[in-house]
C-alpha positions in Angstrom: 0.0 0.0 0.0 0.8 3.7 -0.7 0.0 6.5 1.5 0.8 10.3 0.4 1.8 12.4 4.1 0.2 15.5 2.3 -1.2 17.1 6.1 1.8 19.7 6.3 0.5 22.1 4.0 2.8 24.9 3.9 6.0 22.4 2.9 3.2 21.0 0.2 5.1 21.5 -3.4 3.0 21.4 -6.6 3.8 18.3 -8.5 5.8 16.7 -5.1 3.6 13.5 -4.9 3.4 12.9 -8.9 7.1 12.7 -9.1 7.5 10.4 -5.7 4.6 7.9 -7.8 6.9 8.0 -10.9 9.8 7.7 -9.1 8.5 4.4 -7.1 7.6 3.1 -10.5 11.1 3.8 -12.5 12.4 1.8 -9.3 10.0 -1.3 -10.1 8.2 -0.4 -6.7 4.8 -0.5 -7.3 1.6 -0.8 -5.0 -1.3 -2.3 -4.3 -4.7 -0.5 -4.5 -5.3 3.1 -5.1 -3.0 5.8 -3.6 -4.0 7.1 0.0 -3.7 10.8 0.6 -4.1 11.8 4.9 -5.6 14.7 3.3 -8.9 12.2 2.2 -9.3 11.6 6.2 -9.7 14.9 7.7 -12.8 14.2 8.8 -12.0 10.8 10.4 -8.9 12.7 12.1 -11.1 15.2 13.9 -14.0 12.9 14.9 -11.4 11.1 16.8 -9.6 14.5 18.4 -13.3 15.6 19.2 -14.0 12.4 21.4 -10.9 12.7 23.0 -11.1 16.1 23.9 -14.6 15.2 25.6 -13.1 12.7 27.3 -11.0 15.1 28.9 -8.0 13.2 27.4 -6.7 16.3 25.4 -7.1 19.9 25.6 -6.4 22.9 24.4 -3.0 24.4 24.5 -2.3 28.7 23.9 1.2 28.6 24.9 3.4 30.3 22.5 7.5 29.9 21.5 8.3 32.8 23.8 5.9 31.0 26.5 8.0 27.9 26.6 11.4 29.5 26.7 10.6 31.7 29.4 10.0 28.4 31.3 13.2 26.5 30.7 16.9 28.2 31.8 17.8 28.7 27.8 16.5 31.6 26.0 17.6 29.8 22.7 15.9 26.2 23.4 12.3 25.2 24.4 12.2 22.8 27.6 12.2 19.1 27.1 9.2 18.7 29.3 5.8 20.6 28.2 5.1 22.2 31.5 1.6 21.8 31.3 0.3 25.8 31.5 -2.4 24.9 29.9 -3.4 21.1 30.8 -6.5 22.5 33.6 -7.9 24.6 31.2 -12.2 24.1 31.0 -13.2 26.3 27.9 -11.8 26.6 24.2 -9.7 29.7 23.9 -10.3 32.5 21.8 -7.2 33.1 20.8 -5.8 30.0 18.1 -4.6 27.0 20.3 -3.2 23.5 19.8 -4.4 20.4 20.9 -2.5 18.1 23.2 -2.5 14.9 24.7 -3.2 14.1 28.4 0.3 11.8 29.1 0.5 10.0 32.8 2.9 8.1 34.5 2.6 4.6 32.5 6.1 3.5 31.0 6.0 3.0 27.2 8.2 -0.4 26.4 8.4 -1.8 23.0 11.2 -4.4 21.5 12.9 -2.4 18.3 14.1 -5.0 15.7 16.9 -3.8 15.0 17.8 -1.0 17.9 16.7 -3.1 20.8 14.6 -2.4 24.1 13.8 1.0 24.3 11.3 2.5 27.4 9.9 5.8 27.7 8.0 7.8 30.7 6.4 10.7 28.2 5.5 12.7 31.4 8.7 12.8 32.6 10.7 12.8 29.0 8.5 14.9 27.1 5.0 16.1 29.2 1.9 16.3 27.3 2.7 16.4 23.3 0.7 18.2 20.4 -1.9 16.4 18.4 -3.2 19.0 16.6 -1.0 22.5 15.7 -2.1 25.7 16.1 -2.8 26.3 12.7 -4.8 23.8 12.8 -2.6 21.4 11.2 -3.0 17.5 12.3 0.5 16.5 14.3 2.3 13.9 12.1 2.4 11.7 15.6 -1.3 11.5 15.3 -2.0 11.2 11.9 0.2 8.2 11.1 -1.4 6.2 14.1 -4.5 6.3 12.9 -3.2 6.1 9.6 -1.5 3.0 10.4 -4.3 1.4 12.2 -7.3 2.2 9.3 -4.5 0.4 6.5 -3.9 -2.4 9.1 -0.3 -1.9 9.3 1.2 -4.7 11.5 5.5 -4.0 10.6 6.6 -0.1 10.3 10.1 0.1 9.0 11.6 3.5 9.1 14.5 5.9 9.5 15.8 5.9 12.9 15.7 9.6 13.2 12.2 8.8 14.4 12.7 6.4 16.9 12.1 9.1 19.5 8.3 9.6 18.2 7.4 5.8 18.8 6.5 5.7 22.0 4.3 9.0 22.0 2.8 6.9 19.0 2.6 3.9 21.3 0.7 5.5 24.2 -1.9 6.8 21.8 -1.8 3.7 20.5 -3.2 2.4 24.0 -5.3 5.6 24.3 -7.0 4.8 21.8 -6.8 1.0 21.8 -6.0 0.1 18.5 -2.9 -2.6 18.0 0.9 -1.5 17.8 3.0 -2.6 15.0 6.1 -4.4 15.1 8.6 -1.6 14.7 12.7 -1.8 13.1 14.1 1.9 13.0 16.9 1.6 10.4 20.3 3.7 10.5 19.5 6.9 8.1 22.6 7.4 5.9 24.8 10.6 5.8 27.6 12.1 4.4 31.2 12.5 5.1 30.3 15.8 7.5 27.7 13.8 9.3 24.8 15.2 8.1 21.4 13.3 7.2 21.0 12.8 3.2 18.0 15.1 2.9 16.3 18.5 1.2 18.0 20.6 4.1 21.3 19.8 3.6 21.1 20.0 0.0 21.5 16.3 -0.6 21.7 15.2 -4.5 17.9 14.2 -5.5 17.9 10.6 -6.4 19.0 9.8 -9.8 15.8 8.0 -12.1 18.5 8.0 -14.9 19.7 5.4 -12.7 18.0 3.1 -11.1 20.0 -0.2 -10.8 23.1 1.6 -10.1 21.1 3.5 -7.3 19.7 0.0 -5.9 23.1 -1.8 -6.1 24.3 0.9 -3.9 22.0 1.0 -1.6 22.5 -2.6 -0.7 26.2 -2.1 -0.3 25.4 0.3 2.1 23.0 -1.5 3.8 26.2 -4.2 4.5 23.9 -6.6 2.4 26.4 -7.7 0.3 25.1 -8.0 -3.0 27.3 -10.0 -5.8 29.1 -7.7 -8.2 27.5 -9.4 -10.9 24.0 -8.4 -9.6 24.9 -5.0 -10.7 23.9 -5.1 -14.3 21.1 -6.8 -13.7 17.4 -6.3 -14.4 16.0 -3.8 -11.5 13.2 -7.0 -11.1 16.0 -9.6 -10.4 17.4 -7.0 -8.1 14.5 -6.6 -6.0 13.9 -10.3 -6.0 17.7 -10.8 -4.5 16.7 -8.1 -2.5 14.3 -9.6 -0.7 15.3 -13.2 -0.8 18.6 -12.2 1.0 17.5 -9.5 3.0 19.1 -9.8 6.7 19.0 -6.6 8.9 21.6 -8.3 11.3 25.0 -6.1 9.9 22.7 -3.0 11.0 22.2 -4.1 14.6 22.3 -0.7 17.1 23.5 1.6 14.5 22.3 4.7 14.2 23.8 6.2 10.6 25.6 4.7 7.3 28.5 6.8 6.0 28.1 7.5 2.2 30.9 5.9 1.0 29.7 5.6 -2.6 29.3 9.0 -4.7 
């Protein structure tokens, strides 16, 4: 299955989702099933915020930037720990607010495939966290559990730079009882100054001129050991390699793959 994160709609760019679908298929990764957008469950996304909130298991939240710094002993950083300003509050706000989630003292636990145990207290790591943003925006830790939970999703595989949002995922997970996916947060590869392969760091796009070369290389780097003669071959009998040889073992507790290959 496919799903299009559209929610963020101010980092939306015209055309963004038709080149990721022709990008999949110049890769020979295609899907099942028509194309899900979070943008087609809006509705679905605020029923559940709306029963929440009159549960009394989220409220609203006016605090601002300059709010949270003058809370914490850095003018420069916002505190770890929402302080929870806001968390007694009995009527909606004028002003614009946020939503956030009611966290208590229940220790979040889950087995990582490939980074191990990992346990959370979200009261005393992070305090009550954001569901829904001020401008009205559904929080990506939201969206993608319920997400998750309408497509059935039992195994999330992703980038470990968001191992730290799993268990605020988790406890609404429990919240709202719905099942928890098996999870394996994989290292995120970077270059030789350190820095995460991405848009920000002005990263080099992904080459469609050159899709086996790109797979091959991405299999080196994943310590999977691909033959060299697998290199010329048809991206299908790549993929089918791939798969049939896939063992996340090399990648045990690491955090980031050095681009070795230009």
């Amino acid at each position: 299955m496919l799903r299009i994160d559209d929610l963020d709609t101010p980092r939306n760019v015209k055309g963004a989702a038709s080149d990721i679908l022709k990008t999949l298929e110049t890769f020979a990764l295609f899907w099942d099933h028509s194309v899900a957008y979070q943008s087609q469950y809006l509705d679905v996304y605020d029923d559940i915020l709306n029963t929440l909130t009159k549960a009394q298991l989220a409220y609203p939240c006016i605090c601002s930037r300059k709010t949270l710094e003058a809370a914490t002993t850095s003018a420069t950083s916002l505190p770890d720990v929402y302080p929870g300003f806001c968390r007694k509050r009995k009527t909606l706000p004028d002003s614009p607010y946020a939503l956030r989630i009611k966290t208590d003292q229940r220790i979040i636990s889950f087995h990582d495939r490939l980074q191990g145990f990992i346990s959370n207290n979200l009261a005393k790591q992070h305090g009550d966290f954001i569901i829904k943003r001020k401008d009205r925006i559904i929080a990506y830790q939201f969206a993608v559990v319920i997400d998750d939970s309408l497509q059935q999703i039992n195994h999330v595989v992703r980038g470990v730079d968001l191992l730290e949002s799993t268990p605020r995922q988790i406890f609404l997970q429990q919240i709202l009882r719905i099942a928890t996916p098996n999870y394996m947060h994989v290292p995120v590869i970077i270059d030789r100054e350190g820095y995460k392969l991405s848009k920000q760091t002005l990263a080099t796009a992904v080459d469609i001129k050159k899709p086996q070369t790109v797979i091959f290389q991405l299999l080196v780097l994943l310590e999977q050991h691909p033959p060299q003669e697998l290199a010329n071959a048809p991206l299908e009998e790549m993929l089918a390699w791939a798969i049939a040889h896939w063992n996340p073992a090399p990648l045990q507790y690491s955090r980031t793959i050095c681009q070795r290959i230009d």
